[in-house]
Each structure stands twice: as structure tokens, then as C-alpha cells.
C-alpha positions in Angstrom: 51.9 -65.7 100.1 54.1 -64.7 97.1 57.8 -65.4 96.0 60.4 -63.3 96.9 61.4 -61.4 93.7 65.1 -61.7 94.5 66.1 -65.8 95.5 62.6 -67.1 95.0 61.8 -68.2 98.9 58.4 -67.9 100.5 57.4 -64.4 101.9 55.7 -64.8 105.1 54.1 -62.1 107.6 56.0 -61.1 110.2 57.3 -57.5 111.8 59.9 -55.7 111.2 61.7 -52.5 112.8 61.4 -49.7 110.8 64.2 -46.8 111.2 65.0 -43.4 109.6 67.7 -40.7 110.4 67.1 -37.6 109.6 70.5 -36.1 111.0 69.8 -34.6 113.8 67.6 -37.4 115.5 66.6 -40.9 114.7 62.9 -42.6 115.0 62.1 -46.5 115.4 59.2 -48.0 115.1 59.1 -51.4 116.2 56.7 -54.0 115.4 56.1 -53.0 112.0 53.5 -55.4 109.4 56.0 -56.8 106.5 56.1 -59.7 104.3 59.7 -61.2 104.9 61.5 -63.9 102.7 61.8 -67.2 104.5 65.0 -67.4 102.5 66.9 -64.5 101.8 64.9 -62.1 104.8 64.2 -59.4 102.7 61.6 -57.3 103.9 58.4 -55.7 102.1 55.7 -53.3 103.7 52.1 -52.4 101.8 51.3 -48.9 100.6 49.1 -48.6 103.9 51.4 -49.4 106.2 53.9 -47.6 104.9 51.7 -44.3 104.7 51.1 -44.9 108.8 55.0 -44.6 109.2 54.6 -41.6 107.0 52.3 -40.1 109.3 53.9 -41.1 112.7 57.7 -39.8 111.3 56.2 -36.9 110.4 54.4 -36.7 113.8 57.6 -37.3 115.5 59.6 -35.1 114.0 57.6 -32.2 115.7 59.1 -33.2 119.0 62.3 -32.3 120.7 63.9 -35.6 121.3 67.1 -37.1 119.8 66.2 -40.8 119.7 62.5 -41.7 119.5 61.4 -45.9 119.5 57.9 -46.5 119.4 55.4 -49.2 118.5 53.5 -50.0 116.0 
């Protein structure tokens, strides 16, 4: 794994909940693929992973629910 560009500590994989509000609802998505700092616990997703939660906000949006937690 790398450094963590802010303290220095180890990133690590792990998972991480991923949330956006768009005003008139919010989505989750839970168990999401991120490199966290040992250290500080910053969190850092890849350009494919982050184009999936792209894809499933954009997916979600479409339906007519308020609150919406899902899984990875």
C-alpha cells in the first residue's frame, strides 16, 4: 500500500459508506472498496469504483423513495 498524502500513515483496504444528498432524498451505499489511513482514516476510492457509485446514484435517483441504503 501507499502513504497517506496528508499525516504519512499506511493506507490499507477496507470499506467505507458512501453517502450523497441530493435535497430531496439521500442514498447510501454501504460496503464500499477504499484505501483508508491507518492513522489519520482518511478515505480514498479508485476511478472504477467510484464510476459504479456513479451509475447506482444515478440509478437510484429514478426511484421514488426518500432514503435509499444499499450494498455494494
Amino acid at each position: 500500500m501507499s502513504k497517506c498524502p496528508l499525516c504519512g500513515g499506511e493506507k490499507i483496504l477496507g470499506k467505507t459508506t458512501y453517502a450523497v444528498d441530493l435535497g430531496d432524498k439521500i442514498i447510501m451505499v454501504r460496503s464500499v472498496p477504499a484505501q483508508i489511513c491507518s492513522q489519520c482514516g482518511e478515505e480514498w476510492i479508485d476511478a472504477q469504483t467510484a464510476h459504479t457509485l456513479e451509475e447506482i446514484v444515478n440509478e437510484t435517483k429514478k426511484r421514488a423513495c426518500q432514503v435509499e441504503v444499499l450494498s455494494f
